[in-house]
C-alpha positions in Angstrom: -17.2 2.8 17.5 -19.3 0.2 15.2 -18.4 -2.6 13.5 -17.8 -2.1 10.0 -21.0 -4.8 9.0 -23.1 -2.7 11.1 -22.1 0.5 9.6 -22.2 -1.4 6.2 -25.9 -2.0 6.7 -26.8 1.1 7.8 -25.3 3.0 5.1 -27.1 0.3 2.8 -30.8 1.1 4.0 -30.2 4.8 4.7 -28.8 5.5 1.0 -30.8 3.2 -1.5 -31.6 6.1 -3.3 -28.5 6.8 -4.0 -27.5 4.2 -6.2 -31.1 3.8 -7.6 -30.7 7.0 -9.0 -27.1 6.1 -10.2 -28.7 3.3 -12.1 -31.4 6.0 -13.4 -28.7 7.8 -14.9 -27.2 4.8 -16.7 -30.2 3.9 -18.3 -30.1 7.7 -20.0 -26.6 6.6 -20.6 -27.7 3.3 -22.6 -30.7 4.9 -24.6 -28.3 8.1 -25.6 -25.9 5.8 -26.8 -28.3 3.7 -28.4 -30.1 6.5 -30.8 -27.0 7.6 -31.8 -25.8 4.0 -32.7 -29.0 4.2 -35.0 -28.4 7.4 -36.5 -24.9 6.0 -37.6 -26.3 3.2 -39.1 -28.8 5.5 -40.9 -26.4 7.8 -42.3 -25.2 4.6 -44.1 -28.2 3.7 -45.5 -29.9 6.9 -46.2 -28.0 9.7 -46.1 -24.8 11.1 -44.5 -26.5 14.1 -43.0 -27.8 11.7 -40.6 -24.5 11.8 -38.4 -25.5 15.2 -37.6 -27.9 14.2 -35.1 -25.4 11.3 -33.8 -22.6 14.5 -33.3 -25.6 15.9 -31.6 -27.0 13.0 -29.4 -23.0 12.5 -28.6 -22.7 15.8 -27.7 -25.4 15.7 -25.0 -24.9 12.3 -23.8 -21.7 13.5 -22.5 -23.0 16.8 -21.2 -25.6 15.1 -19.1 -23.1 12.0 -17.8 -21.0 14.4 -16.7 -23.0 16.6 -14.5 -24.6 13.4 -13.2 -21.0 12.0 -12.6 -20.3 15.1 -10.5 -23.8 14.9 -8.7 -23.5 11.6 -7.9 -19.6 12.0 -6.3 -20.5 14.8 -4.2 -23.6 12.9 -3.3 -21.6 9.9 -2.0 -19.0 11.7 -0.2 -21.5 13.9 1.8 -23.8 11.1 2.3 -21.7 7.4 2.4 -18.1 8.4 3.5 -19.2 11.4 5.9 -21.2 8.7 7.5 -18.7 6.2 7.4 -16.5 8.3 9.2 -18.9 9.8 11.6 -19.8 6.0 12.3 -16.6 4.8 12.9 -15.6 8.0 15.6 -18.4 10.5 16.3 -15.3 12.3 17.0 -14.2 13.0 13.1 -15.6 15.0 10.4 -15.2 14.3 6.5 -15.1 17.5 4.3 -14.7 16.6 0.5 -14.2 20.9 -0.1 -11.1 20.8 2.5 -7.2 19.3 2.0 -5.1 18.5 4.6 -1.9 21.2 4.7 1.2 21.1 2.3 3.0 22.4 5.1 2.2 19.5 7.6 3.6 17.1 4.7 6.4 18.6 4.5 6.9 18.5 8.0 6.8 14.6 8.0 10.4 14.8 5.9 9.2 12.1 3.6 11.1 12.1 0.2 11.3 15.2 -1.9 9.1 16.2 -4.6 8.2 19.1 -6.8 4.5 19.4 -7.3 1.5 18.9 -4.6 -1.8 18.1 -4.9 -4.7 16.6 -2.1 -8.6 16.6 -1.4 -10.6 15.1 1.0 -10.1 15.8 4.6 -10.9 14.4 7.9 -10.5 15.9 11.0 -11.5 16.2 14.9 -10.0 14.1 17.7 -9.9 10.4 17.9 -11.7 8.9 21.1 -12.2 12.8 21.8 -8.6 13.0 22.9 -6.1 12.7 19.9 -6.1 16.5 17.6 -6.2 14.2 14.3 -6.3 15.4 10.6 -6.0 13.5 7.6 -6.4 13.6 3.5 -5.9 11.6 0.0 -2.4 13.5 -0.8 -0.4 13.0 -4.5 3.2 14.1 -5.1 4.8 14.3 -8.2 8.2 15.0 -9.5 8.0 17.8 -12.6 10.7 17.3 -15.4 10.7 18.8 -18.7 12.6 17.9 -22.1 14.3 19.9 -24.2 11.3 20.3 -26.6 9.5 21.9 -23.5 7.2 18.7 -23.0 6.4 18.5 -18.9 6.2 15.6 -17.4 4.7 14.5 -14.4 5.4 11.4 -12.5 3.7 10.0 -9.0 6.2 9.8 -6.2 3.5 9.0 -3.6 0.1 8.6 -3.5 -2.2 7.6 -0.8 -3.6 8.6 2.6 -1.7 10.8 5.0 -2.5 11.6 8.7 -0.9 13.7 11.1 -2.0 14.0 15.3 -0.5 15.6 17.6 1.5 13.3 20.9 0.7 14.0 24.6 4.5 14.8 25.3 7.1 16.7 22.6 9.9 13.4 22.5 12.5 15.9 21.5 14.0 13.2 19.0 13.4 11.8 15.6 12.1 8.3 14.8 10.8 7.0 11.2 10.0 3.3 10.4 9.8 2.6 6.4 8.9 0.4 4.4 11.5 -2.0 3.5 14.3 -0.5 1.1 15.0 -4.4 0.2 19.1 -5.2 0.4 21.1 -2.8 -1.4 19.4 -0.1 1.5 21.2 -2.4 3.8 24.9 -2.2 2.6 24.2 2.1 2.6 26.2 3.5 5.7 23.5 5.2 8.1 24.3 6.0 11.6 20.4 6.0 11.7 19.7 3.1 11.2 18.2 0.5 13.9 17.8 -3.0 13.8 15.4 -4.2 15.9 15.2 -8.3 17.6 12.3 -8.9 15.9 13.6 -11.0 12.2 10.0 -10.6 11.2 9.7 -6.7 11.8 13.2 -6.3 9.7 11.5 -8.0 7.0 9.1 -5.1 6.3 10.9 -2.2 7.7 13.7 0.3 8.4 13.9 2.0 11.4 15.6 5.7 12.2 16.6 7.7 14.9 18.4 9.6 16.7 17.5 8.2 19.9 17.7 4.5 20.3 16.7 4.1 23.7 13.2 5.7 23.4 12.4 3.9 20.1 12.8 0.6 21.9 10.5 2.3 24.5 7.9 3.2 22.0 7.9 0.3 19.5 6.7 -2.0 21.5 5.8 -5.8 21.2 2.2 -4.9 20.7 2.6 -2.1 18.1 5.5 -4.0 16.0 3.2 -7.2 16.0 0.4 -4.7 14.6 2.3 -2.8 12.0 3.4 -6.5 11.0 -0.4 -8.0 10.5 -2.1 -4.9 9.2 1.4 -5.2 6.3 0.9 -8.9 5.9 -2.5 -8.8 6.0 -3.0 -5.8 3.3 0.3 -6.3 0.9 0.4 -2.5 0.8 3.2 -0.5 2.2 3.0 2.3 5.0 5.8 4.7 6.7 5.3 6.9 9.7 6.8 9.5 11.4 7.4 10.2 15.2 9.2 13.8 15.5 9.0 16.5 18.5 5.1 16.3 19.9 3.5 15.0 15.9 3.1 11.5 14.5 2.5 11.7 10.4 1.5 8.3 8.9 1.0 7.6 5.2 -0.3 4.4 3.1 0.5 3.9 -0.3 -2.8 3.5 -1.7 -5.3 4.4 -5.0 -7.2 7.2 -4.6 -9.9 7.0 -1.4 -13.3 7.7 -0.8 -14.1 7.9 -4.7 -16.9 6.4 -6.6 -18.0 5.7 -10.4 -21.6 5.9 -11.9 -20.8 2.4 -13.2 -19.7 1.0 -10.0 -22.6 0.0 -7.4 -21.9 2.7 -4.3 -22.4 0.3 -2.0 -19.7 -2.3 -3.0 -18.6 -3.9 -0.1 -15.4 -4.7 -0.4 -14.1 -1.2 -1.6 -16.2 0.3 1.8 -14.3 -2.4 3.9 -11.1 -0.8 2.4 -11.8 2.6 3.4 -13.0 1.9 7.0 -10.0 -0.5 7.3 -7.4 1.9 6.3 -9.5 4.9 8.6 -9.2 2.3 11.4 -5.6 0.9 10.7 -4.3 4.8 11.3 -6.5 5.9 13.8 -5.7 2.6 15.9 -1.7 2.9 15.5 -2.5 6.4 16.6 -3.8 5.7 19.6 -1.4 3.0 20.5 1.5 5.0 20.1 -0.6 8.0 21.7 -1.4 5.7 24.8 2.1 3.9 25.2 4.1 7.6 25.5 1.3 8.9 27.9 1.8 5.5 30.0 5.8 6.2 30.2 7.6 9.0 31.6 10.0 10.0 29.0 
């Protein structure tokens, strides 16, 4: 695995052309809008018939940005962030045309929802071991008014992962983000505390089997679910149940791009390799720690 500089570099050389044509395409952009800010001024000054030909420049200024819009996305995604991945773990594919499964969401017993939506997909095995998949996932809840007006709004949206464990646990475990105080003072015969005052802080913990989640959480993992958290300010849950481990960050949409945004920005790369990392590292040290013990 690289370093993300070094695969920021890479990237960089490899792909100028890339954003040098992105910046072609603006400059087409600039001069559409331009002659048909003159034709509006014209129609002012000599006659009105000369907003047709502003209608028309409008007209094809937006035909042409949008097919180089979706050029330039599918461009990056099978270029850049197949790269990027490939770079991080030879192991992993990207596929922009491929979503991860509905069914393997559901499986992760997050909250409920009513409409499902995802793109983007990375798969393979991590270190050439761990059966890995993952995708940018939305969930929505549908509700409609009594004039028939549907409305949509986000329950999650983010990345979610799913691999499968070296052992079926036979039990139930799921550490979430903090509910804050009134979760606390809800009865749940679930719920664990752990010793760690810091780890309470950011999470809940449930199971049904107490004795292997102090097994599996170990010093190590809870001090690296704690500094990615602090570290990121975003909140993450995860889910350990029979031989699967789903993971999920609350995050914007991933591995996107905008003809006014330079591909190469380094910060929103750094993101995407961090968050790729952050789940394919928690992976492999819960993966790791239950192939170590005999449970």
């Amino acid at each position: 695995m690289k370093d993300f500089d070094t695969i920021y570099n890479e990237l960089k050389t490899k792909y100028s052309n890339i954003d040098t044509e992105r910046k072609k395409n603006i400059n087409t952009f600039i001069i559409f809008a331009v002659i048909t800010i003159i034709f509006f001024i014209l129609s002012f000054y000599i006659s009105i018939l000369m907003l047709l030909p502003a209608f028309l420049c409008i007209v094809i200024g937006v035909i042409v940005l949008s097919k180089s819009i979706s050029r330039l996305k599918k461009s990056y995604k099978n270029t850049v962030i197949s790269e990027l991945v490939k770079n991080y773990d030879e192991n992993l594919t990207f596929n922009a045309d491929m979503t991860i499964s509905r069914l393997l969401y559901n499986d992760a017993e997050f909250e409920p929802y009513d409409k499902f939506t995802a793109n983007d997909y990375i798969s393979g095995k991590i270190d050439g071991t761990i059966s890995f998949e993952m995708g940018d996932v939305q969930t929505y809840v549908v509700s409609t008014d009594n004039d028939g007006n549907t409305t949509y709004s986000t329950i999650f949206r983010g990345l979610f992962s799913t691999a499968k464990l070296p052992q079926n646990i036979n039990s139930r475990i799921k550490i979430h983000s903090d509910k804050g105080l009134l979760g606390k003072f809800i009865p749940n015969k679930e719920l664990m505390h752990m010793d760690s005052q810091e780890f309470e802080k950011y999470f809940d913990i449930y199971t049904n089997d107490r004795i292997l989640t102090m097994r599996i959480l170990t010093s190590d993992i809870m001090d690296y679910l704690i500094t990615f958290r602090q570290q990121n300010k975003i909140k993450f849950e995860f889910t350990l149940k029979n031989n699967y481990l789903y993971i999920r960050i609350h995050c914007s949409d991933m591995f996107e791009t905008s003809i006014f945004s330079n591909i190469f920005n380094y910060n929103t790369l750094k993101k995407y390799y961090t968050f790729l990392d952050f789940i394919c590292t928690l992976n492999k040290k819960i993966y790791y720690t239950l192939n170590e013990k005999n449970l």
